[in-house]
C-alpha positions in Angstrom: 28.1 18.8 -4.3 27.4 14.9 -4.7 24.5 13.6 -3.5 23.8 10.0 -3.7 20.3 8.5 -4.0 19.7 4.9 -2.5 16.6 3.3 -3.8 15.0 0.1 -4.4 13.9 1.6 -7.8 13.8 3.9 -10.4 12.9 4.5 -13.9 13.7 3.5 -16.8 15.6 0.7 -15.0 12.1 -0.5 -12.7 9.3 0.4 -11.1 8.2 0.6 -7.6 6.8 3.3 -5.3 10.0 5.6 -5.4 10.7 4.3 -9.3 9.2 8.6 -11.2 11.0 10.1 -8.2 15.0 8.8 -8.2 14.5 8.6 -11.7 13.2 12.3 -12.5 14.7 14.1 -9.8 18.1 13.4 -9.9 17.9 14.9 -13.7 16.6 17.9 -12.4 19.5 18.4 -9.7 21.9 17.3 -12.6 20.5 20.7 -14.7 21.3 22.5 -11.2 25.2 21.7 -12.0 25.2 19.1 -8.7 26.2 15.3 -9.3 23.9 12.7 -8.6 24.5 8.9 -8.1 22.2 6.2 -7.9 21.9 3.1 -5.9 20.4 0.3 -6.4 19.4 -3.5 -6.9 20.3 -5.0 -10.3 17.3 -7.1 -10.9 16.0 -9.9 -13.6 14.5 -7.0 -15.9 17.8 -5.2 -16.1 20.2 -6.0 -18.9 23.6 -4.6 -18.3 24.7 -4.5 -21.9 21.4 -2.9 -23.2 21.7 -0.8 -21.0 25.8 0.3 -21.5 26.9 -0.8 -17.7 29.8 -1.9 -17.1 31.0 -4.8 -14.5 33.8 -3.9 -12.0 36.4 -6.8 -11.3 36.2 -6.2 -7.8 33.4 -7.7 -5.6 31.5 -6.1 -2.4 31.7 -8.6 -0.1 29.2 -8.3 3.0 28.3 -11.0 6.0 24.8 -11.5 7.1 23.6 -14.0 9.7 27.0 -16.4 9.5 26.4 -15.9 5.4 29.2 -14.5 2.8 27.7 -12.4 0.2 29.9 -11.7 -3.0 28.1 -9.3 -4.6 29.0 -7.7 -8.1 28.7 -4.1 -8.7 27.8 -2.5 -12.2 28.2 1.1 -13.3 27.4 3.3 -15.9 25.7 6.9 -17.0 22.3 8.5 -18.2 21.8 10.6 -20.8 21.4 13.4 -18.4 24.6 12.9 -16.6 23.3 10.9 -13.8 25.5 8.2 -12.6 24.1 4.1 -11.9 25.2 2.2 -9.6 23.7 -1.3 -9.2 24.0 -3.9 -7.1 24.3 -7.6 -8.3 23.5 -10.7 -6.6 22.7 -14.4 -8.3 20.2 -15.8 -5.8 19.5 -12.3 -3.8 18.6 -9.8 -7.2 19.0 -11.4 -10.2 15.9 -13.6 -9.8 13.3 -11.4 -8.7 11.8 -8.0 -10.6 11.6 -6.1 -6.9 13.2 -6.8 -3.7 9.8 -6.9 -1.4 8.9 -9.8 -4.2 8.6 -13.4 -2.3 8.4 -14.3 1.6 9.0 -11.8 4.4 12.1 -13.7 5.3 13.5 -13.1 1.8 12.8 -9.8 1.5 14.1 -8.7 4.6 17.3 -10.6 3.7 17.9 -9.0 0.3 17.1 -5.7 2.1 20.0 -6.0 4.7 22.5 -6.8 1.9 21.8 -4.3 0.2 22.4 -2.2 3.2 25.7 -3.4 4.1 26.4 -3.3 0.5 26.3 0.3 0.3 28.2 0.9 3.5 31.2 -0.8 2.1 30.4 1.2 -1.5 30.2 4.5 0.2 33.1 4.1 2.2 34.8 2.5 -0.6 34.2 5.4 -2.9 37.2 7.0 -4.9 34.8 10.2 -4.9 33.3 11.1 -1.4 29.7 11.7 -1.1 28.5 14.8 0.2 25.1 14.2 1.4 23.5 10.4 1.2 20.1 10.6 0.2 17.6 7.6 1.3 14.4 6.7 -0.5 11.5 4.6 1.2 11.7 2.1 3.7 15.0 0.3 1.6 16.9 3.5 1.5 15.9 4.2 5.3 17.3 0.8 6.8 20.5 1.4 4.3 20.8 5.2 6.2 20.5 3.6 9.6 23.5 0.6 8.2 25.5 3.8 7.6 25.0 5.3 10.6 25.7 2.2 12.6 29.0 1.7 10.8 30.0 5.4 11.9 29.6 7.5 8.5 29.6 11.3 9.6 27.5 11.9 5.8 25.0 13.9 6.4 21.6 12.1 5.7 18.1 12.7 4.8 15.6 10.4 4.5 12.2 10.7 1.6 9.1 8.5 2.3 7.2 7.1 -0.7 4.0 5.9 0.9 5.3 2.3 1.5 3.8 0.5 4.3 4.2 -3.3 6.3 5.7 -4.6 9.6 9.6 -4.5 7.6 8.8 -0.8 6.0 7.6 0.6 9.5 10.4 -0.7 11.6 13.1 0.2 8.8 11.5 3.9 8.8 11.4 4.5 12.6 15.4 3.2 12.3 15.9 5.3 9.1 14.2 9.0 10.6 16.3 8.5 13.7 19.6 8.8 12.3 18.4 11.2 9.2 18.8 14.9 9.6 15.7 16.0 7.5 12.7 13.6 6.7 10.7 14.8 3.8 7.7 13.6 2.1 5.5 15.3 -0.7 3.5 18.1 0.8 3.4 20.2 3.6 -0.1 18.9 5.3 1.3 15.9 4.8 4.8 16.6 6.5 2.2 18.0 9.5 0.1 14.5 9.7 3.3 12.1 9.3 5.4 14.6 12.0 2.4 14.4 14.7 1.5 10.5 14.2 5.4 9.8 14.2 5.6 12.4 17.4 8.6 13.8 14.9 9.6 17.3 15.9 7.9 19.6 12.9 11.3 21.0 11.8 12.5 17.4 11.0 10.1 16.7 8.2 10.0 18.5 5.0 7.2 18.6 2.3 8.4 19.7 -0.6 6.3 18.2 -3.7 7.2 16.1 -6.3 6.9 17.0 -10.5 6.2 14.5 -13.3 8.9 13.7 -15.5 7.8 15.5 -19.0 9.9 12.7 -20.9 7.5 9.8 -19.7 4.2 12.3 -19.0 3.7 14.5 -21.8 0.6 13.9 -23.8 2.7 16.1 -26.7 5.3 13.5 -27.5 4.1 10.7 -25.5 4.8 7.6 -27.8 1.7 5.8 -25.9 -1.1 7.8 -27.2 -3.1 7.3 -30.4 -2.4 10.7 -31.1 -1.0 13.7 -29.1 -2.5 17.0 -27.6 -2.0 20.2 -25.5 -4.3 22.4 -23.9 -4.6 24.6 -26.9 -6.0 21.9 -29.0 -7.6 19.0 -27.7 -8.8 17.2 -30.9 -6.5 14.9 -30.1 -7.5 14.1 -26.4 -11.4 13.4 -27.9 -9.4 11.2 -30.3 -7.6 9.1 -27.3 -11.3 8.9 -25.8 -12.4 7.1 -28.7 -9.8 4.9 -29.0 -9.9 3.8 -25.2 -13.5 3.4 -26.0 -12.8 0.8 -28.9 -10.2 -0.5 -27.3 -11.3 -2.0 -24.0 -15.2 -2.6 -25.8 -16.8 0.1 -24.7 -19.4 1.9 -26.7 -17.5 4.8 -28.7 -19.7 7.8 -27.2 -18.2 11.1 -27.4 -21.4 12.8 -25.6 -20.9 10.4 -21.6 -18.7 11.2 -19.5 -15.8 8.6 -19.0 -14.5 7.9 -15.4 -10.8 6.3 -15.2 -8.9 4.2 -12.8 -5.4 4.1 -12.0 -4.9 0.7 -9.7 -2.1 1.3 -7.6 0.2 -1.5 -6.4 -1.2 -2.9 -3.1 -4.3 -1.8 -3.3 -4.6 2.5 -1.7 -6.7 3.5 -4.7 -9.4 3.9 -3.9 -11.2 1.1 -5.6 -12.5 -0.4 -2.2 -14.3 2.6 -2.1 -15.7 3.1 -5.6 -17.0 -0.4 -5.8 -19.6 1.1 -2.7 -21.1 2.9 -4.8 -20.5 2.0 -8.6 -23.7 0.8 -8.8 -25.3 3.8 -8.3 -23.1 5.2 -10.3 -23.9 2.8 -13.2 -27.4 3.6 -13.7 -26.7 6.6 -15.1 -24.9 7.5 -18.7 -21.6 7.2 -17.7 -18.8 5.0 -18.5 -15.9 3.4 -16.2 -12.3 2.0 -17.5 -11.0 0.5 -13.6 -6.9 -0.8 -14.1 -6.5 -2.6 -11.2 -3.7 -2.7 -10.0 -0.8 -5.2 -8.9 -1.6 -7.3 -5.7 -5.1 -6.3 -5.6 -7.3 -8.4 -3.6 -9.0 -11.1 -5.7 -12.5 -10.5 -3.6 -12.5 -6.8 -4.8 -11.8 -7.4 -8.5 -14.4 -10.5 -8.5 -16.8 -7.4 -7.2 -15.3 -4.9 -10.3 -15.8 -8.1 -12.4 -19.4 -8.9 -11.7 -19.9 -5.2 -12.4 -18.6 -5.8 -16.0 -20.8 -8.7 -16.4 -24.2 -6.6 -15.4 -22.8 -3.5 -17.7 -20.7 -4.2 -20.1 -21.3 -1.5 -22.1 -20.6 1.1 -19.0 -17.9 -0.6 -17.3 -14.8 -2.5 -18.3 -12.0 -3.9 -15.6 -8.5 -5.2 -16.8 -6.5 -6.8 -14.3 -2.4 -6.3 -14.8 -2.4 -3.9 -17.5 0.8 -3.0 -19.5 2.3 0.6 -19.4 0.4 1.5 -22.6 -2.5 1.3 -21.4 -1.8 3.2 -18.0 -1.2 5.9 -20.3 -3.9 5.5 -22.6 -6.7 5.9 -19.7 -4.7 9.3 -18.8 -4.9 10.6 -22.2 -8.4 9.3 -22.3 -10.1 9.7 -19.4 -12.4 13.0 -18.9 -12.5 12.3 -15.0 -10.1 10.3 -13.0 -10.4 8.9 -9.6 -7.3 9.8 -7.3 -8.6 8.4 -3.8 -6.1 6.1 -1.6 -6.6 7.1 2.2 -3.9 8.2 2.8 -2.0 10.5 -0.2 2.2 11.1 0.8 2.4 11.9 -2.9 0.3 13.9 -5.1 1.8 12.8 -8.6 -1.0 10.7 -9.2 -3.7 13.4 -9.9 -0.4 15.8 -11.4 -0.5 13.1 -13.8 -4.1 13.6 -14.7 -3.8 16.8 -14.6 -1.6 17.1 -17.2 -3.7 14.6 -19.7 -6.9 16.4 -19.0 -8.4 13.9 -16.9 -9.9 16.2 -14.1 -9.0 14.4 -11.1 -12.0 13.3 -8.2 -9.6 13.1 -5.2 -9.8 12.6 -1.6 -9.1 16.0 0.3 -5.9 14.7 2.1 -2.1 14.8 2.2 -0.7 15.6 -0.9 -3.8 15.6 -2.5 -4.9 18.3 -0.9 -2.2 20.4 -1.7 -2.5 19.6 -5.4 -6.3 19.4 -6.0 -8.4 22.6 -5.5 -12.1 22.1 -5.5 -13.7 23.7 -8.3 -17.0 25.5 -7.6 -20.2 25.3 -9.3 -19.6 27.1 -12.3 -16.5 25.7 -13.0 -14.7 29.4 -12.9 -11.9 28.1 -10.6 -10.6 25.2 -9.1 -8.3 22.1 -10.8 -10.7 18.7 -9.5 -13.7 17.5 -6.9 -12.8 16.8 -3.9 -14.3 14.5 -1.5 -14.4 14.7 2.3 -14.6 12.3 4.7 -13.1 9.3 3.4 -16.2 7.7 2.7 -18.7 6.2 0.3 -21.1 8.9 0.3 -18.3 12.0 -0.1 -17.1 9.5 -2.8 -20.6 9.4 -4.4 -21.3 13.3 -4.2 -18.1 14.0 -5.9 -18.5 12.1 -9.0 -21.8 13.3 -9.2 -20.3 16.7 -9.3 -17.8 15.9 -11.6 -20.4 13.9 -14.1 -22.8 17.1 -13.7 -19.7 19.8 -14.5 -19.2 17.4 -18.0 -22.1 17.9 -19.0 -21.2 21.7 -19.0 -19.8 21.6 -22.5 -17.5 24.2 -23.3 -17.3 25.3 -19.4 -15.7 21.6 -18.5 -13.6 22.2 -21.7 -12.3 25.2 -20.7 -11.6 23.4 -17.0 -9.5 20.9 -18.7 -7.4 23.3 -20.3 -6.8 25.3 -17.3 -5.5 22.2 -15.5 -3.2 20.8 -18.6 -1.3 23.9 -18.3 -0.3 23.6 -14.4 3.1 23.4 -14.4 4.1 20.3 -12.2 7.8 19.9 -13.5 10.6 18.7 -11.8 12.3 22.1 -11.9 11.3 23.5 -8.7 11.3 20.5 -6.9 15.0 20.6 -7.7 15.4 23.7 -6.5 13.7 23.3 -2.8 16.6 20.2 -2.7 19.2 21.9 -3.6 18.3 24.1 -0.7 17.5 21.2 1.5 20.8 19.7 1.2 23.0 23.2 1.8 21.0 23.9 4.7 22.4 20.7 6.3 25.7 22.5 6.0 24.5 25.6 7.4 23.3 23.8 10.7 26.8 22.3 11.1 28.3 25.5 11.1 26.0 26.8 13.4 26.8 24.1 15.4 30.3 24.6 15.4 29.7 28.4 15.9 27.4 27.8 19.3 30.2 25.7 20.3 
């Protein structure tokens, strides 16, 4: 079977909300002895020739409102076997480092050539595709390009959280021509089917993995030094260092609260700064990423934080990949709160670094995070429920009381470093997907 992915992103190449995903899935199918292409943008950041691809002589040409668009296509191969396909464009691709970068009218331009540019690749292919795989709201309007232009391919259609006037309309288009719709969990598959009014059957949960080759706080090249859940010298090493690094007092004995800022702005740092103040007053310490996009009022809120406590708080503002991993590795709770939560990899992620995640009971999250009780016998993280400042404050307050547990919140973080949240069976559950596709045309053709 060939499946081919249509993205706006993935890793190494860039980043963006389906970036982990196409990039760590499609290795996982790959071990499952199915091919996988990839599709997508060639942006600024992407050097062809570091990167081995090579330029075809022949051009995709597509038309968009009374405009000719010559666009170059480059190819190549990952390690894992996994073919690239990118698409090239001077003024569309080539100067920006996403495609919802700039004005709504450029974006929505770029978005629709890219669409029609993988009609005419997928038609055009020497190799038919057997199943055309769509990935946020840039993969849906591609899917719904497809099925305008007639393609009988079957389709399916993964959500990655993305929202916006241009994301919801493309998704509405995308879901209606896509014969499964799948996003991370299950409860979430149940909200997103009943606010969509989607018949259940249509959408899928089936949750993500991290990819070990960028998450692994064994090998990860990131880290100060390296650890597993048998020995976690190294993790109380990475604490220190954090500590040191962004100014804050090295203190092995208070509890150290992390932030992952997301790009535009679910992360739950609206709600923390509510009640960060409280939270301050105690002996505890805060590293707050925040992340791309975020509104300036908010971080001038984080900032004058920093200013009152400088020795409990410290806020960076676009922080480098390093670091991202470095408040993982060093964090001994991490807050995993956006409102809404299509994906759990966040708290997998923290998981797996020993940052014991204080999440918001929802979506994904919900399915990924189990409340531990008192004693800290069971449970992976704190959850908090409603979405609000006070379940936000009672849940850190659990989680800063369980640290001070000693060996009991060491023997918590183990447990959750050795969840396994690979890619593996993820894999698996989309093999399935996709031959079940094939199964419902034969019934099809059987009933009639």
């Amino acid at each position: 079977m060939h499946v081919l992915f249509i993205t706006a992103s993935h890793e190494p190449f860039s980043d963006g909300p389906a970036a982990e995903f196409c990039g760590a899935l499609p290795k996982g199918l790959r071990a499952l002895d199915l091919d996988v292409s990839v599709l997508s943008p060639l942006y600024r950041g992407i050097d062809p020739q570091e990167h081995s691809l090579a330029r075809r002589l022949t051009k995709v040409e597509v038309d968009h409102d009374g405009q000719r668009y010559a666009c170059e296509l480059y190819t190549g191969r990952t390690v894992s076997g996994v073919s690239t396909v990118f698409v090239g464009h001077e003024s569309l691709f080539h100067q920006v480092d996403r495609l919802d970068e700039g004005d709504e009218a450029s974006i929505a331009r770029r978005a629709a050539v890219f669409a029609k540019a993988t009609v005419a690749i997928v038609n055009g292919s020497d190799t038919p595709f057997d199943v055309v795989h769509g990935h946020g709201w840039v993969g849906a309007a591609s899917l719904a390009a497809l099925a305008e232009a007639g393609s009988a391919i079957p389709r399916v259609l993964t959500l990655h959280g993305e929202t916006g006037a241009l994301a919801d309309a493309a998704v509405e288009s995308g879901a209606s021509v896509a014969a499964k719709l799948t996003v991370g969990s299950s409860r979430y598959a149940a909200e997103l089917s009943q606010r969509l009014g989607i018949d259940e059957d249509h959408v899928v949960g089936i949750a993500p993995g991290i990819d070990g080759s960028i998450w692994n706080p064994i090998t990860d090249a990131h880290l100060p030094a390296r650890f597993d859940p048998v020995d976690l010298g190294g993790k109380h090493r990475c604490k220190a260092e954090l500590q040191r690094e962004l100014g804050l007092p090295v203190r092995a004995e208070v509890p150290l609260l992390t932030v992952d800022g997301a790009p535009g702005g679910d992360d739950g740092l609206a709600l923390l700064v509510q009640v960060a103040s409280q939270l301050l007053r105690n002996d505890i310490q805060m590293a707050v990423l925040a992340g791309e996009g975020e509104d300036g009022a908010l971080v001038a809120a984080y900032e004058e934080l920093w200013d009152r406590w400088p020795d409990r708080i410290q806020v960076r503002t676009s922080p480098t990949e390093q670091l991202r991993h470095r408040i993982y590795a060093g964090g001994d709770l991490m807050l995993v709160a956006p409102r809404r939560a299509p994906s759990g990899a966040p708290a997998m992620r923290a998981h797996r670094y020993g940052a014991v995640p204080i999440a918001h009971e929802t979506g994904a999250l919900a399915d990924v995070v189990v409340d531990c009780d008192p004693k800290l016998e069971t449970g992976t993280g704190f959850l908090m429920s409603p979405y609000s400042p006070e379940a936000l404050l009672g849940a850190a307050r659990r989680g800063f009381a369980a640290y001070a547990l000693g060996d009991a919140f060491g023997a918590l973080v183990g447990r959750v470093m050795r969840l396994d949240h690979s890619w593996e069976r993820s894999a698996r559950l989309f093999d399935r997907l996709y031959a079940s596709l094939f199964e419902e045309d034969t019934d099809e053709e059987g009933e009639a």
